[in-house]
C-alpha positions as CSV (number, residue, x, y, z in Angstrom):
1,X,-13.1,8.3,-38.3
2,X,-12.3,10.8,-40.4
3,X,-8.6,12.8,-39.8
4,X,-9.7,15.0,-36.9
5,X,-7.5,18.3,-38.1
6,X,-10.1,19.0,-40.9
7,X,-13.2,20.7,-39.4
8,X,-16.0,21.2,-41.6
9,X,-19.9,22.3,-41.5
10,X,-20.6,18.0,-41.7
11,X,-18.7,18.1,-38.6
12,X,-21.6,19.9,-36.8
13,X,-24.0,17.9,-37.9
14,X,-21.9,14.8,-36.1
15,X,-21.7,16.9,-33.2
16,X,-25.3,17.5,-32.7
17,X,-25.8,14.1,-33.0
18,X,-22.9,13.1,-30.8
19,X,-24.5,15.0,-27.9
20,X,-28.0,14.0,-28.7
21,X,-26.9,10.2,-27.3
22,X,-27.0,9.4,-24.3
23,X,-26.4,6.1,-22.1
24,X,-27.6,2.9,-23.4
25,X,-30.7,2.6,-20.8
26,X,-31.1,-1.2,-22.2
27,X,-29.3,-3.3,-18.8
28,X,-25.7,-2.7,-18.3
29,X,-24.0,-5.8,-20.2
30,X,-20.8,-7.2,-18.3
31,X,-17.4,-6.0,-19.8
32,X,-14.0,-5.8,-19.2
33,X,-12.9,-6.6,-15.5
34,X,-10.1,-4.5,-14.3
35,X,-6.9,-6.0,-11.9
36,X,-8.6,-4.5,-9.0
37,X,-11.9,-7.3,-9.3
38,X,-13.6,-3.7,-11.0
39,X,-16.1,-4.9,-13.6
40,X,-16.9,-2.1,-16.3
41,X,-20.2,-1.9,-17.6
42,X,-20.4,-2.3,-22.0
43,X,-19.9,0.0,-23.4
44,X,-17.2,1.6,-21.8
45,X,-16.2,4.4,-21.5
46,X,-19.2,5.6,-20.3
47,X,-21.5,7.7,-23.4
48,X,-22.5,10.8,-21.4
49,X,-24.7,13.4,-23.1
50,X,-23.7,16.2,-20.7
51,X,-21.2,16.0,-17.9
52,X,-21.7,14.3,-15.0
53,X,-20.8,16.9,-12.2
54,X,-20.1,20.5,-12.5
55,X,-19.8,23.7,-10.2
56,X,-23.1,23.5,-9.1
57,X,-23.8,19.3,-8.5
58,X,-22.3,17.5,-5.7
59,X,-19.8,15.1,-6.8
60,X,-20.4,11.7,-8.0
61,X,-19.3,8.8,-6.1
62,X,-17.5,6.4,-8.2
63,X,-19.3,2.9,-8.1
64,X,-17.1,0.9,-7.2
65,X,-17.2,2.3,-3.6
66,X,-20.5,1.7,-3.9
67,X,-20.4,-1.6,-5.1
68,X,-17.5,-2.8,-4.7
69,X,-16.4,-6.7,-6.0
70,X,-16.7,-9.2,-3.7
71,X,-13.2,-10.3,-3.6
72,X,-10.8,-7.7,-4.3
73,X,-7.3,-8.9,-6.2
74,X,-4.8,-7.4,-4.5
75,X,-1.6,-8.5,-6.8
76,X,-1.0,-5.3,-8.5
77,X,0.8,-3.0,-6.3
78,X,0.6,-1.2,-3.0
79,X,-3.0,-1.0,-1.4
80,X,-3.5,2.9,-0.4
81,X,-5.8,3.6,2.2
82,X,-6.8,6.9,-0.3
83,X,-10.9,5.7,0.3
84,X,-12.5,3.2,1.4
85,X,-12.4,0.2,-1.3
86,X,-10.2,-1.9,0.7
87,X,-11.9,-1.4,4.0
88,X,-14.7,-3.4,5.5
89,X,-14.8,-1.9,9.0
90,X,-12.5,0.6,10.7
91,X,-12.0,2.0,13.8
92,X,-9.1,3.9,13.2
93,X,-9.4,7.4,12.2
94,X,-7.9,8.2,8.3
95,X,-6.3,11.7,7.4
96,X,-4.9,13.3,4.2
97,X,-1.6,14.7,4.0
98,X,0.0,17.7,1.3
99,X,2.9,18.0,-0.4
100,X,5.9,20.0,1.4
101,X,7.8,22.4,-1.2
102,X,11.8,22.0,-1.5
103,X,13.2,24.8,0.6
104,X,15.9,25.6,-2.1
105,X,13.0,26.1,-5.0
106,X,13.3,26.9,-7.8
107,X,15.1,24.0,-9.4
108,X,15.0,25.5,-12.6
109,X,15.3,29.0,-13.3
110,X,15.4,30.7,-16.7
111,X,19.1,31.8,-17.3
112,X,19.4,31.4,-21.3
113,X,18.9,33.8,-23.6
114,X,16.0,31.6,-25.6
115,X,14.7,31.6,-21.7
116,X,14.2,35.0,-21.1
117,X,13.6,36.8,-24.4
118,X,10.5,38.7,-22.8
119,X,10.7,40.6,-19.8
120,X,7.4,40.0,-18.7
121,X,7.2,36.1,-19.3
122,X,10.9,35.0,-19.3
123,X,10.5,30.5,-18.5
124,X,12.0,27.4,-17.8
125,X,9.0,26.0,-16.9
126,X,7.0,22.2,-16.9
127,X,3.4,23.0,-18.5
128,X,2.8,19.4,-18.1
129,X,5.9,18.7,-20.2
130,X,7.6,16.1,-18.3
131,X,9.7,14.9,-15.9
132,X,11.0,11.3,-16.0
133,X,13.7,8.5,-14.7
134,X,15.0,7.0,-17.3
135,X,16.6,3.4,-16.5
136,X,18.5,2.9,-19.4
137,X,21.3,5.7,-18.0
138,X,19.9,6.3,-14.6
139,X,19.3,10.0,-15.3
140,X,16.4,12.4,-14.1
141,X,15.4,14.1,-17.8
142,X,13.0,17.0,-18.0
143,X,11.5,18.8,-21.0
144,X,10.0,22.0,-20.1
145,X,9.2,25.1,-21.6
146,X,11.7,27.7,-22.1
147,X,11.0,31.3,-22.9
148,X,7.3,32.7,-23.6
149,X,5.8,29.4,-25.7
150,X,8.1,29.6,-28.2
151,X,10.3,26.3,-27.5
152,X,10.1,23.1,-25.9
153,X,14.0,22.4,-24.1
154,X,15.4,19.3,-22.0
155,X,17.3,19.6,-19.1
156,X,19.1,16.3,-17.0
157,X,20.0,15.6,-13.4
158,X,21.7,12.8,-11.4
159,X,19.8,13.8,-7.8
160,X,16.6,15.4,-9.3
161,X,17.8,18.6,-7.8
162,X,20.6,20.2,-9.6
163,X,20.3,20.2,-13.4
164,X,22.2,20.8,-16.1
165,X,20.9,22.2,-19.9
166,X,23.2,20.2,-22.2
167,X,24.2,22.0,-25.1
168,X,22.4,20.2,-28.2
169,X,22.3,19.9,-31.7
170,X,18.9,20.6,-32.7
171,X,19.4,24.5,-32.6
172,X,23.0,24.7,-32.5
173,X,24.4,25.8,-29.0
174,X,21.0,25.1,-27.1
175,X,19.0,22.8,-25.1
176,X,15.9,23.2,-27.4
177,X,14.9,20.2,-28.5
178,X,11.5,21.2,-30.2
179,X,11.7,25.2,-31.8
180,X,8.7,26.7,-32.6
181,X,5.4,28.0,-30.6
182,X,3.9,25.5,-28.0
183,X,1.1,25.6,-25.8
184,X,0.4,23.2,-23.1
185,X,3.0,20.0,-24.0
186,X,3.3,16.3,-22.9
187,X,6.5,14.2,-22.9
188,X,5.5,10.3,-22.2
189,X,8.9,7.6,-21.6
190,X,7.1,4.6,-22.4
191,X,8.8,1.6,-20.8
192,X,6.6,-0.6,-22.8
193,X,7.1,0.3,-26.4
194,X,8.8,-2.3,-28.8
195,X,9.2,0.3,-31.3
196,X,12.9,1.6,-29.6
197,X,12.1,5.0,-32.4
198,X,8.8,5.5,-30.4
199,X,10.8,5.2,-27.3
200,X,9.8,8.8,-26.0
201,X,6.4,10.0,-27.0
202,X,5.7,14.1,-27.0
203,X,1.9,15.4,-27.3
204,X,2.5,19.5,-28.4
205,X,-0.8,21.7,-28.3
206,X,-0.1,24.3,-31.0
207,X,-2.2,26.4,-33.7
208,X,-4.7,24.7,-36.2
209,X,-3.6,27.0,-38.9
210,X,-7.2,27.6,-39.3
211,X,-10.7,28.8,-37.8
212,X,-13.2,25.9,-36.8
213,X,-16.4,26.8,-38.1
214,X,-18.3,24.7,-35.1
215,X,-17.0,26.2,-32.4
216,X,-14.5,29.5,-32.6
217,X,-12.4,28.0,-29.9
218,X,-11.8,24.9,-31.3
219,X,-8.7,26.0,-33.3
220,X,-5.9,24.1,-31.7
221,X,-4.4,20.2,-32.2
222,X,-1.9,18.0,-30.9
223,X,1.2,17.7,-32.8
224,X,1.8,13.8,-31.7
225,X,5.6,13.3,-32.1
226,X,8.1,10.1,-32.0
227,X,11.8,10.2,-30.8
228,X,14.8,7.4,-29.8
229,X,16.4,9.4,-27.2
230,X,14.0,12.1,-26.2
231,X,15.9,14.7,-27.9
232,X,15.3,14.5,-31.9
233,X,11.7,14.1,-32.6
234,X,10.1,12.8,-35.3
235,X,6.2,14.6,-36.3
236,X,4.0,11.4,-36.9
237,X,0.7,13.1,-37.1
238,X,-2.1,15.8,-35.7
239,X,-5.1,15.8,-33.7
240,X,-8.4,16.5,-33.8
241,X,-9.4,19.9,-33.2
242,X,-9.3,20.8,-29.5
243,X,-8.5,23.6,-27.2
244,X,-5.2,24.5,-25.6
245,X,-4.1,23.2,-22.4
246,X,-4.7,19.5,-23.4
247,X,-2.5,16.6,-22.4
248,X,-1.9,13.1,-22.8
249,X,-1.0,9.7,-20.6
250,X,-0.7,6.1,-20.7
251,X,-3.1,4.0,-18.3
252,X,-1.0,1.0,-18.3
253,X,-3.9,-0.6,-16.3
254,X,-6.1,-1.5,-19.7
255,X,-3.4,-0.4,-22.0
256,X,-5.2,2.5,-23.6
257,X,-4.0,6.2,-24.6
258,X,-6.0,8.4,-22.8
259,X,-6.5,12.6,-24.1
260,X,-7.2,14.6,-21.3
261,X,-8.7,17.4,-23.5
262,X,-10.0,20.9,-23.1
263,X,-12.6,21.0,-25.4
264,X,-15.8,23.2,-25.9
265,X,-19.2,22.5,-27.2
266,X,-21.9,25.1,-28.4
267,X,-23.7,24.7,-24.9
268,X,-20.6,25.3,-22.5
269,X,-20.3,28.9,-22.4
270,X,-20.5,30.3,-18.8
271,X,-20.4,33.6,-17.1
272,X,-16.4,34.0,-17.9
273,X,-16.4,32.7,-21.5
274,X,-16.0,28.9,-22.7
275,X,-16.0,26.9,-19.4
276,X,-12.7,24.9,-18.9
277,X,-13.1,21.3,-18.3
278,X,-12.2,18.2,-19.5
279,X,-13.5,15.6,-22.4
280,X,-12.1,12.3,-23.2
281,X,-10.5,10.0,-25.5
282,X,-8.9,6.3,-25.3
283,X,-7.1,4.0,-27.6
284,X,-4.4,1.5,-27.4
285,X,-3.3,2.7,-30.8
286,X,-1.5,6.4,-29.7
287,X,-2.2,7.9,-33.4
288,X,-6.1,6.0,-34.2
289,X,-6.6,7.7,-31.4
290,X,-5.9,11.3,-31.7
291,X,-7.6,11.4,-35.0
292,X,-11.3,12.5,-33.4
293,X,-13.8,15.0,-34.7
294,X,-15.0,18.1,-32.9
295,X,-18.1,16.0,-31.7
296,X,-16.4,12.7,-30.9
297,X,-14.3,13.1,-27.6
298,X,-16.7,12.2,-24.3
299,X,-18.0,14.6,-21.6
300,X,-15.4,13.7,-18.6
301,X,-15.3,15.4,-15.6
302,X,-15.4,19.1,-14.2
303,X,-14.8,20.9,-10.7
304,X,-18.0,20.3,-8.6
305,X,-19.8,22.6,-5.9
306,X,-17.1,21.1,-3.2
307,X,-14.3,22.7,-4.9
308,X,-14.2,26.1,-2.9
309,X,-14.1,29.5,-3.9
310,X,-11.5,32.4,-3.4
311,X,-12.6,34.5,-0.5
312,X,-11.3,37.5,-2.1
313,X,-13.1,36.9,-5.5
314,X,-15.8,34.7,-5.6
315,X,-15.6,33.3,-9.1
316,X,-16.8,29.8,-9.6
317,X,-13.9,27.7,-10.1
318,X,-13.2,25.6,-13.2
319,X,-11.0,22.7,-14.2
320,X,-7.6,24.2,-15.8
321,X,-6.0,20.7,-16.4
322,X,-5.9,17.2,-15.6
323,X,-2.5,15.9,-15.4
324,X,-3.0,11.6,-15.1
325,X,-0.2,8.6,-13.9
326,X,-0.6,4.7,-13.0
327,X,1.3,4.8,-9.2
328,X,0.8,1.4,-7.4
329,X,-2.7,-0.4,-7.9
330,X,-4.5,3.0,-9.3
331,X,-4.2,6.4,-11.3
332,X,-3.2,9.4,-9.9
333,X,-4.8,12.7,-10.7
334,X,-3.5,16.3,-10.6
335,X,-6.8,18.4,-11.1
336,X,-5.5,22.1,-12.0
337,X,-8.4,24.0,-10.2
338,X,-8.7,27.6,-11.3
339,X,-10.2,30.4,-9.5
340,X,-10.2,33.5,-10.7
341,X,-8.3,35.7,-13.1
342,X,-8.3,39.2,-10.6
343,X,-6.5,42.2,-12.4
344,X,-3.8,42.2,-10.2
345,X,-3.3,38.6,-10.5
346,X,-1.9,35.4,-13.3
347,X,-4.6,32.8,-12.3
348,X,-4.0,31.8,-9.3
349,X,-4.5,28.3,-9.9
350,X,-4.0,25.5,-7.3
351,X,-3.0,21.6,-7.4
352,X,-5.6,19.3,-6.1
353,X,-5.4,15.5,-5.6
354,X,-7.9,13.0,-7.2
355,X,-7.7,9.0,-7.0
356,X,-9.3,6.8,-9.9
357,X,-9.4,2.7,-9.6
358,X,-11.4,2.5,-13.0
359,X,-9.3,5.3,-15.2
360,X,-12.6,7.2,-15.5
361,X,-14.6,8.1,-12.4
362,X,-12.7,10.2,-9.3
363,X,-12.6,10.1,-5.6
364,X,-11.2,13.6,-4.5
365,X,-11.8,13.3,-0.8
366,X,-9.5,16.2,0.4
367,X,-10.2,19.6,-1.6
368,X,-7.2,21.4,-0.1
369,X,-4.6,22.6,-2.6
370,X,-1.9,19.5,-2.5
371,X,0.4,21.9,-4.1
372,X,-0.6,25.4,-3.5
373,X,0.1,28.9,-4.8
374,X,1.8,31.3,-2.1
375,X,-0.6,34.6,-3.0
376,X,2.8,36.8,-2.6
377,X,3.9,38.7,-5.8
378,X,7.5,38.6,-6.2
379,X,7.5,34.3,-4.8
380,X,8.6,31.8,-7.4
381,X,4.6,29.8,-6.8
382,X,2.9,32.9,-6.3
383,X,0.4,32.1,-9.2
384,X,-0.4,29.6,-11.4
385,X,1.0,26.6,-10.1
386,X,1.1,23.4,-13.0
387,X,1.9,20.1,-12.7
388,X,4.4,18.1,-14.6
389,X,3.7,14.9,-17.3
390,X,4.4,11.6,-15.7
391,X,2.5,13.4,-11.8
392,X,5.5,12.2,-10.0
393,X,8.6,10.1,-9.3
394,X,9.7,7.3,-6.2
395,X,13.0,8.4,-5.2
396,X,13.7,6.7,-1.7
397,X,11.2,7.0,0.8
398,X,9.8,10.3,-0.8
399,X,7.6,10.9,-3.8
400,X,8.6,13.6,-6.7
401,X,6.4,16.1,-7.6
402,X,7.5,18.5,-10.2
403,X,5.7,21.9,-10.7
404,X,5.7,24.8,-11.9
405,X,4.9,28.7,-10.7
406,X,4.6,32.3,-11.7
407,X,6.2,34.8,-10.1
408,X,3.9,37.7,-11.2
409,X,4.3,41.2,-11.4
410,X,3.0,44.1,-8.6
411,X,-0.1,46.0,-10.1
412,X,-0.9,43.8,-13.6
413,X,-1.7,40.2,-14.1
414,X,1.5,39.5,-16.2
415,X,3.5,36.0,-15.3
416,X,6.5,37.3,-14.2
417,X,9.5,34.9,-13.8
418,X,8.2,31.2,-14.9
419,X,10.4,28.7,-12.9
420,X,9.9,24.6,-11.6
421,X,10.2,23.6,-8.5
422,X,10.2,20.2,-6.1
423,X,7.2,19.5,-4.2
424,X,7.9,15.8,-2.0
425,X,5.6,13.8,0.0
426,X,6.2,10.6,1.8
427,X,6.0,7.7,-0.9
428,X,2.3,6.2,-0.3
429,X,1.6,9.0,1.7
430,X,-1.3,10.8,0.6
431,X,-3.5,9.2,2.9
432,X,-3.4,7.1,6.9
433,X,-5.6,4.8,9.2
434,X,-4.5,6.8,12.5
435,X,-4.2,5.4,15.9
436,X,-3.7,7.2,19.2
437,X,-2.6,6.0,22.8
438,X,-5.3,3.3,22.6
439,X,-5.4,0.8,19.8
440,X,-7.7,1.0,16.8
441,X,-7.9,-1.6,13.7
442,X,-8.8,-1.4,10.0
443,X,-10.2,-5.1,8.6
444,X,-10.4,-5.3,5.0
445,X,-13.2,-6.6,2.6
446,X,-12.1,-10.1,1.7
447,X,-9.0,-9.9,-0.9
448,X,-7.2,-12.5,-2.8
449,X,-3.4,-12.3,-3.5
450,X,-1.0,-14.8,-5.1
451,X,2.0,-13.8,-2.9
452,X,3.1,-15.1,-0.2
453,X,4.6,-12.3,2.1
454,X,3.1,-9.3,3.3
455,X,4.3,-5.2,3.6
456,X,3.2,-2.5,5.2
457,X,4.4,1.3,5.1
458,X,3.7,2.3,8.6
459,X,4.9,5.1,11.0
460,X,5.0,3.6,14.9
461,X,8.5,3.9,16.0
462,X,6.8,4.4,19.2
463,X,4.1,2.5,18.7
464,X,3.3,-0.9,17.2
465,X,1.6,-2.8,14.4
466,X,0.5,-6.1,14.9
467,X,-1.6,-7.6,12.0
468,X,-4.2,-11.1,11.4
469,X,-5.8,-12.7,8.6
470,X,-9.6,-14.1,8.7
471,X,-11.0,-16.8,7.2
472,X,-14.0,-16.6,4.6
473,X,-16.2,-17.0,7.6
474,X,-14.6,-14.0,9.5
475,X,-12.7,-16.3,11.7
476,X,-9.3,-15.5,13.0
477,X,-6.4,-18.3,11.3
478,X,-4.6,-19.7,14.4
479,X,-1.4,-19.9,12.4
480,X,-1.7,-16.2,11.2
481,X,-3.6,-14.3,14.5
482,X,-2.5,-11.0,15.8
483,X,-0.7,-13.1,19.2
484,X,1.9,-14.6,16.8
485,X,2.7,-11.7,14.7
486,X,5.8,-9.7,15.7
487,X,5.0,-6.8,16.6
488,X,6.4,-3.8,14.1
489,X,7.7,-0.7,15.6
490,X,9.2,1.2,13.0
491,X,8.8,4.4,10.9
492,X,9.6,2.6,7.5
493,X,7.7,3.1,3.9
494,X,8.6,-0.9,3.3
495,X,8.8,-3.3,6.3
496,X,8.0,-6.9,6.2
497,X,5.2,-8.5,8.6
498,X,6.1,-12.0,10.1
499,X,4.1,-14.3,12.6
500,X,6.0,-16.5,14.8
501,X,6.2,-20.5,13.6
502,X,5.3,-19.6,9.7
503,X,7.4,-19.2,7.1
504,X,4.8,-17.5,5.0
505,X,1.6,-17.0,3.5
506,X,1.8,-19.4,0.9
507,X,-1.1,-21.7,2.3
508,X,-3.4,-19.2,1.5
509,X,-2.5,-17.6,-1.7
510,X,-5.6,-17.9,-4.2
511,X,-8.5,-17.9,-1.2
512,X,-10.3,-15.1,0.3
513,X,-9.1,-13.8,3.4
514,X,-9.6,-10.5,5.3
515,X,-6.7,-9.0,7.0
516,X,-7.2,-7.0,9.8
517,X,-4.4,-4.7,11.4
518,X,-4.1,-3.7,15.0
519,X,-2.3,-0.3,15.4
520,X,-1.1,1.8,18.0
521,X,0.3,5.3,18.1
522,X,1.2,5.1,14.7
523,X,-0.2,5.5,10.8
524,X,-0.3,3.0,8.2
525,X,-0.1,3.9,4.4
526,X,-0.5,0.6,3.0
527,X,-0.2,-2.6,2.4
528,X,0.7,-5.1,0.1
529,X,1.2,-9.2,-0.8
530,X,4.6,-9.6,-2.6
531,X,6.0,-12.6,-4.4
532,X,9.2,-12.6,-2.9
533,X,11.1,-10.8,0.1
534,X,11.8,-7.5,-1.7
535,X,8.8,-6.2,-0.9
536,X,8.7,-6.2,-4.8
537,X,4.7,-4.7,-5.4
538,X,4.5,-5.5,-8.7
539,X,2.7,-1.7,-9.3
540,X,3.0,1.1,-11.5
541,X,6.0,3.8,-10.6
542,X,4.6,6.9,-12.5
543,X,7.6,8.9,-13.8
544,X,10.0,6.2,-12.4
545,X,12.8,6.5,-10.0
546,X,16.2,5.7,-8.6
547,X,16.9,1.9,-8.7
548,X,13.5,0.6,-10.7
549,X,14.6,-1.0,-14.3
550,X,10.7,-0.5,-15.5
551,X,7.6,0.6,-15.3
552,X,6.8,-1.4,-12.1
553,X,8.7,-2.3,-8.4
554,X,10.1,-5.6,-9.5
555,X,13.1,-4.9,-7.6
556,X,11.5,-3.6,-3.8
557,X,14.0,-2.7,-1.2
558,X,16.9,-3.0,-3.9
559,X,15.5,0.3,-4.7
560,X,15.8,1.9,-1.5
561,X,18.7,-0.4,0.6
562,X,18.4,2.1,3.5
């Protein structure tokens, strides 16, 4: 692959020929299977000549809820109830829950004089960017935006909430740790670098220097830099061409770099200009594989007709941004949806949840705006809300979401004030198997764990949760039925389940089994099989958190002693 910053008339010619292939239609051969059971077809990712859903398809369902293995591995992290891959047969009712905004937003206000340079765009704001727990010192770090694109600057808290803008050495006297014009920006703390130089990764979306003769909108790259402490940053190469608002993650699941990119081919002009939506690129190697050409990165995924519409304008929405994290057993995805640009408005853009157990295909069962704009010039979210690098942090009992918002101006469609604020949720708490007065039950397809004790995250203080395991024939164990477990009535996001004359579930670690959970007037979250009595899930933490000393809970309820 040729060094993707250079963009030249042989580059159209591979781009013709790029989107001239299409899927293999010889038989799928087997590939790599995921820690979920999830086998992905060769090649992989998927060769798409066009993209798969758009504003006017439905969307597509991702197939391993259509086919889903027949023994699911359940050792990798807390088992959400977000679809229905896990369950076999329910007769509890599921719901989706939002995000609640911190009543004391904004957490971050721009007060500096590199902050608020111009009066119609002053910022100290996350455009992705990054917030993070870092282990090493136990410190909440942010890198965010500050004043109108022109500088990338770092901010630190002990509590998330109140932070501080250390005075640095890069430019003298400020907390800028990258000068110079920036676009859209990703900040990466990888936990799982040897290289302690490459500790902190950055992603910066700036100018190409030059027109792309392919595509005239085509003229931005990634700057991909390197840096020991987050704060001095070493440039270790460029991109391929791209447009702005493109970001970066780390899907620790197959160990692959993933570029979320905004890209545009010569057949994706809509009604209001160059469609935004998003293409991809993996690689374990973080430079190989930001080095593609203008034809190279694959049709992903776009908004579809289920994404609704502003009533006051209309306008088809598009995808602004994709913003990606590994949280428990799967990836996390904040889609940026954008709906309109009115006159009198600065895109007022929501945040919409998306769940992916393969890294590639999305489940996006609840279209509301997870983090929403308020639609009232003059509020810190009333436009443009963004999401943060890293999607969100465990702190406690609560998930961390970082995002940013516009302020606006009455009468124009200027930014206004660009501040961040805290949006929390309760940690697995996107989604619940709901049970009234009378009691319901959720049995899973057969798993297999190598455990030996099981959690839930339930809410039934007034209630109860009483849970069995089947055997491969659907029949109940005597040792582990729903008469000898004790009953759970609690409202705790980590509580143990236990069954009168067993010690554990060690006698069945390694065979299929079902588990089936009998709830009343309650809601469980999830569940999970740990290998010892922390409640320790073994899954992915996103951005980190309070307590955790990597990139997984290998410490469980050391992390939250409550």
């Amino acid at each position: 692959m040729m060094l993707g910053t250079r963009c030249s008339a042989g580059a159209l010619v591979l781009f013709m020929a790029s989107w001239a292939f299409a899927q293999d239609s010889s038989p799928e051969k087997r590939g790599e299977i995921l820690h979920n059971g999830i086998s992905l077809p060769s090649p992989w990712p998927p060769r798409l000549s066009r993209f798969p859903v758009s504003v006017e398809t439905d969307p597509v369902t991702p197939p391993y809820l259509v086919s889903p293995p027949a023994v699911i591995p359940i050792d990798v992290g807390r088992q959400l109830f977000v679809d229905d891959f896990l369950v076999g047969e329910a007769t509890l009712k599921r719901s989706y829950h939002l995000a609640k905004y911190y009543a004391g937003n904004p957490i971050l206000k721009p007060d500096q004089p590199w902050e608020t340079g111009d009066k119609d765009h002053p910022a100290a704001m996350t455009f992705s960017d990054g917030v993070w727990h870092d282990p090493a010192d136990g410190l909440f770090k942010m890198w965010y935006m500050g004043g109108r694109a022109s500088s990338t600057c770092y901010a630190t808290s002990r509590d998330g909430i109140s932070w501080e803008k250390p005075r640095l050495d890069v430019k003298p006297g400020t907390n800028i740790v990258r000068p110079g014009y920036r676009d859209s920006n990703t900040v990466w703390l990888d936990l799982e670098e040897k290289d302690p130089n490459r500790r902190y990764k950055m992603f910066s979306v700036i100018g190409a220097g030059s027109p792309c003769p392919v595509t005239e909108w085509n003229n931005w790259v990634m700057a991909v830099q390197f840096s020991r402490d987050g704060i001095h940053w070493v440039e270790a190469g460029k991109s391929g061409r791209m447009v702005d608002r493109s970001t970066a993650f780390w899907n620790p699941f197959r160990k692959v770099w993933v570029y979320s990119i905004r890209h545009v081919y010569p057949w994706s002009r809509g009604t209001y200009g160059f469609e935004r939506r998003r293409s991809y690129v993996e690689n374990p190697d973080v430079l190989a594989g930001s080095r593609w050409e203008v034809g190279e990165p694959l049709p992903w995924i776009d908004v579809d007709r289920l994404d609704p519409k502003r009533d006051d304008l209309q306008i088809k929405p598009q995808l602004y941004n994709l913003d990606c994290a590994a949280y428990e057993s799967l990836v996390l995805g904040l889609f940026t949806v954008w709906r309109g640009q009115p006159a009198d408005r600065h895109k007022p853009n929501n945040l919409v949840l998306g769940y992916s157990r393969d890294g590639w295909h999305w489940s996006r069962p609840d279209r509301r705006p997870f983090c929403t704009v308020s639609d009232k010039t003059g509020e810190w979210n009333a436009n443009n809300v963004q999401s943060a690098g890293g999607v969100c942090l465990v702190v406690g009992d609560q998930l961390y979401f970082y995002v940013s918002g516009r302020a606006g101006q009455l009468g124009n469609n200027k930014a206004g004030v660009c501040t961040t604020g805290l949006a929390t949720i309760r940690r697995d708490g996107f989604a619940s198997m709901d049970a009234g007065e009378t009691e319901g039950t959720v049995t899973t397809r057969p798993v297999r764990f190598s455990g030996k004790h099981l959690f839930v995250n339930v809410d039934a203080p007034a209630g109860e949760l009483r849970v069995e395991l089947l055997d491969e024939r659907g029949k109940v164990i005597p040792s582990l039925s729903r008469a000898r477990c004790v009953p759970v009535r609690a409202d705790k996001t980590l509580a143990a389940v236990r069954w009168r004359g067993t010690a554990d579930l060690s006698s069945w670690t390694g065979k299929p089994v079902r588990i089936r959970f009998h709830l009343r007037q309650g809601r469980l979250y999830a569940f999970w099989v740990s290998p010892d009595k922390s409640g320790a899930s073994r899954g992915y933490l996103a951005a980190g958190g309070p307590g955790f000393t990597g990139p997984t809970d290998t410490v469980g309820s050391a992390a939250n002693p409550r």
